[in-house]
Each structure stands twice: as structure tokens, then as C-alpha cells.
C-alpha positions in Angstrom: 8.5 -57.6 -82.6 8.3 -53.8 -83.3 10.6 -52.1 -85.0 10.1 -49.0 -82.1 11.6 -49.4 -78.8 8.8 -48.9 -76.7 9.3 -45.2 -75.5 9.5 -43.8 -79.3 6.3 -46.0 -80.3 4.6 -44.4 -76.8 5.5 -41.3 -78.1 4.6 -41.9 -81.7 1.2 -42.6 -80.5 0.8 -39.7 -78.2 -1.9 -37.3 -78.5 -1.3 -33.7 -78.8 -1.8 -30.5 -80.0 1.1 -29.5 -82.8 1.1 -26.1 -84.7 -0.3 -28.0 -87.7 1.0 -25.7 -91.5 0.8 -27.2 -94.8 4.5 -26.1 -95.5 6.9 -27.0 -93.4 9.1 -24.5 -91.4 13.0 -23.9 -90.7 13.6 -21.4 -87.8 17.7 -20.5 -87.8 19.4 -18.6 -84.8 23.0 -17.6 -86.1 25.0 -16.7 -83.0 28.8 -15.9 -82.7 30.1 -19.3 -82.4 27.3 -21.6 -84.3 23.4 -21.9 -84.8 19.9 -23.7 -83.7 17.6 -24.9 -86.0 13.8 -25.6 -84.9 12.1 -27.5 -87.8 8.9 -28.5 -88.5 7.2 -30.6 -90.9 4.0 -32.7 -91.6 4.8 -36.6 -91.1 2.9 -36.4 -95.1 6.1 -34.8 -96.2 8.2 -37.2 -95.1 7.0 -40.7 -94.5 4.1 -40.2 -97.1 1.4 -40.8 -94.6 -0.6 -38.9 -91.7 -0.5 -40.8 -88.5 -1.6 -41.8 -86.2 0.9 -44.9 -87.1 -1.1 -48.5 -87.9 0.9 -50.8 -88.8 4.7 -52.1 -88.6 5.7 -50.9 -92.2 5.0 -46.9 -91.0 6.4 -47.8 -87.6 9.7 -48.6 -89.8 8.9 -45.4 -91.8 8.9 -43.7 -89.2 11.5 -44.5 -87.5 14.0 -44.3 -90.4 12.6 -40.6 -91.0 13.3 -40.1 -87.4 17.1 -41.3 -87.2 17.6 -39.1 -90.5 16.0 -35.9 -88.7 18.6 -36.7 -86.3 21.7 -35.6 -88.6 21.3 -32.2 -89.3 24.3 -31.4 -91.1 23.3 -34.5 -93.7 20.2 -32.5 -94.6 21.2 -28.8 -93.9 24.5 -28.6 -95.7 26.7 -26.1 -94.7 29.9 -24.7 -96.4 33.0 -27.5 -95.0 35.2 -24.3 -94.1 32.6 -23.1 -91.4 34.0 -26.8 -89.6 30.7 -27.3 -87.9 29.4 -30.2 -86.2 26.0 -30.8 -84.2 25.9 -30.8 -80.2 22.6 -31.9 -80.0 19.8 -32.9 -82.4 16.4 -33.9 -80.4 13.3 -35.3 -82.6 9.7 -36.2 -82.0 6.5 -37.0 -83.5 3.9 -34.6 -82.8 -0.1 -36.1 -83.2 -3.5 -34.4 -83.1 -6.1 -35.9 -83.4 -9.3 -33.5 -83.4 -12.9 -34.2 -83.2 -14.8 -32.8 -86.6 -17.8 -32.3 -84.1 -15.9 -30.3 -81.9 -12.6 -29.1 -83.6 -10.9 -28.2 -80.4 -11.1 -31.5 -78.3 -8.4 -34.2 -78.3 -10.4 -37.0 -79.5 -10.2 -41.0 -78.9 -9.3 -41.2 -82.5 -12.6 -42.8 -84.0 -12.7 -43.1 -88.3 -14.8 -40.0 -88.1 -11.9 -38.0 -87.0 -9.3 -36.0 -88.2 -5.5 -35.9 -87.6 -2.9 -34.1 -88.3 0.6 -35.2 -87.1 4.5 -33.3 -87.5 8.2 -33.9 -87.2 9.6 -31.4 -84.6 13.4 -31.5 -84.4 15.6 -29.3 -82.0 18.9 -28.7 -82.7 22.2 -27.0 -81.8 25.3 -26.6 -84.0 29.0 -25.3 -83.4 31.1 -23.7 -85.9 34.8 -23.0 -86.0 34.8 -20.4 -88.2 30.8 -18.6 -88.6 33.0 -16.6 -91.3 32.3 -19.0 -93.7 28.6 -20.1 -93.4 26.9 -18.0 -95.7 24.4 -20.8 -96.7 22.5 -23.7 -96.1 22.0 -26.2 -99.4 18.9 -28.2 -99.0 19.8 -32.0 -99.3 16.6 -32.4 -97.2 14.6 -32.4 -100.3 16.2 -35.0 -102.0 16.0 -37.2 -98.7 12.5 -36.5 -98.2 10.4 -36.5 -102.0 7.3 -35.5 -100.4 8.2 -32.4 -99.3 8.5 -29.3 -101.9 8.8 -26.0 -99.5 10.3 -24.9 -96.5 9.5 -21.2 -95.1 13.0 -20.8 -93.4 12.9 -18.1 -91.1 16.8 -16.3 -90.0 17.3 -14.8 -87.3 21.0 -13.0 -86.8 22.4 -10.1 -85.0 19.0 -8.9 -83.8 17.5 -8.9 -87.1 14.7 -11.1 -89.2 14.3 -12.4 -92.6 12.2 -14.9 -94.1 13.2 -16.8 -97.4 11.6 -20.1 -98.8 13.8 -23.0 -99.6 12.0 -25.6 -102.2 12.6 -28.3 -104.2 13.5 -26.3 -107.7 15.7 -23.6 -105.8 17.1 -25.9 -102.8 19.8 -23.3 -101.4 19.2 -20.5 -99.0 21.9 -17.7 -98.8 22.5 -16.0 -95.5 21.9 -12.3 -94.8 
């Protein structure tokens, strides 16, 4: 019996083209009343592997990793004053699978290839008072041991700034 229902192992297997990085990435969209998050990551950095997915103990792996992407308040910890809670958190596995003959074809997945695979998670957060959010404390790094940086980009009141969150300095503080 998998451990997968059959739609998330369907789309744990599916080919496609992710923006592969070696970090992983945060994007953050403060707004008046809450924030989106858009994050990124290489499956390495969090189930330990590459997939594509073989066997039932990754399926498992997987799909753990998966239901924790799903809480992003567990992993991005915001201040309790803010009283924020998530409206919607949306996560998949992302899978390429590229031909070293010919780097930019989708390939059947023979031993010969290569592929790169990434957790994308959506999501959107309210806030009763966006007052009191002036950071995010990283609990995502002592979830996930195999990941050591994330480039966190802000966005906020029409402005940009990029700060790295890691392992050793696991807080970032908002503009």
C-alpha cells in the first residue's frame, strides 16, 4: 500500500522544469493586513535525497516533508502579538529530469541522466496587527538539518531587500 494517495505520488513523479538553485529561496510580500510567502528549496535539503522518488521509505519522506511545508507559521515564526494565522498554504514537488546529451530536453529518466527536483510552497497569511511583525525566526532549520541557507527576498511598501537567513544566524529582521 503506498504511503501517497495517488494524486500527490502522480505528482511526485511528474516531470518538469523547476528553477533549479543550490540555496534555497524565501520570497516575502508584506501588505497592510498580512503576507505571502513563495518558498523554494531542493528536495536534498529537506528529505536528504534527489528524486525522482524509488522506493516507499522516500515516498514517506516525502510526504512528511510535505505536510510540514504545509504549516507555515511552525517554520516561519512570527512575533504572537502580530495574531497571525495562515489562509492558505499550497505545496508541491517540482522534478526535472534533463538529458546530459541534451541539457534542455525532459528525458525518460535513464541512469545516465540527471535530475534535479524542489519543494515549491505558496502561501498566504493574515495578521491582526502587521504592527508587530518585525521578524521571522527560522525554526525551518531545525525542522529540516539539510538545509543551511535561505536567500529571503522582502518585498514591502514598494520597496526591495534581500537578506540570507541560515542555520548559525536563523532570524531575519524586517525593514
Amino acid at each position: 500500500m503506498s504511503l501517497l494517495p495517488a494524486a500527490l505520488a502522480a505528482q511526485a513523479t511528474q516531470v518538469t522544469t523547476p528553477d533549479h538553485r543550490d540555496a534555497g529561496r524565501l520570497d516575502v510580500v508584506l501588505s497592510q493586513t498580512g503576507f505571502s510567502l513563495k518558498l523554494k528549496v531542493p528536495t536534498v535539503d529537506v528529505v536528504g535525497f534527489e528524486a525522482p522518488i524509488s522506493n516507499d521509505d522516500e515516498r514517506a519522506k516525502v510526504a512528511i516533508a510535505m505536510s510540514e511545508l504545509s504549516k507555515p507559521l511552525d517554520l516561519f515564526v512570527v512575533p504572537l502579538e502580530a495574531g497571525c494565522f495562515t489562509t492558505s498554504a499550497n505545496v508541491i514537488l517540482m522534478q526535472q529530469i534533463v538529458d546530459q546529451n541534451d541539457t534542455g530536453r525532459a528525458s525518460s529518466g535513464s541512469p545516465t541522466d540527471e535530475s534535479h527536483a524542489e519543494f515549491q510552497a505558496d502561501y498566504v497569511v493574515q495578521c491582526q496587527d502587521m504592527s508587530a511583525l518585525d521578524r521571522f525566526d527560522f525554526a525551518y532549520f531545525d525542522r529540516f538539518s539539510g538545509s543551511e541557507t535561505l536567500t529571503v527576498r522582502i518585498k514591502a511598501d514598494g520597496t526591495e531587500q534581500t537578506r540570507e537567513a541560515t542555520r548559525a544566524a536563523p532570524e531575519v529582521i524586517f525593514p
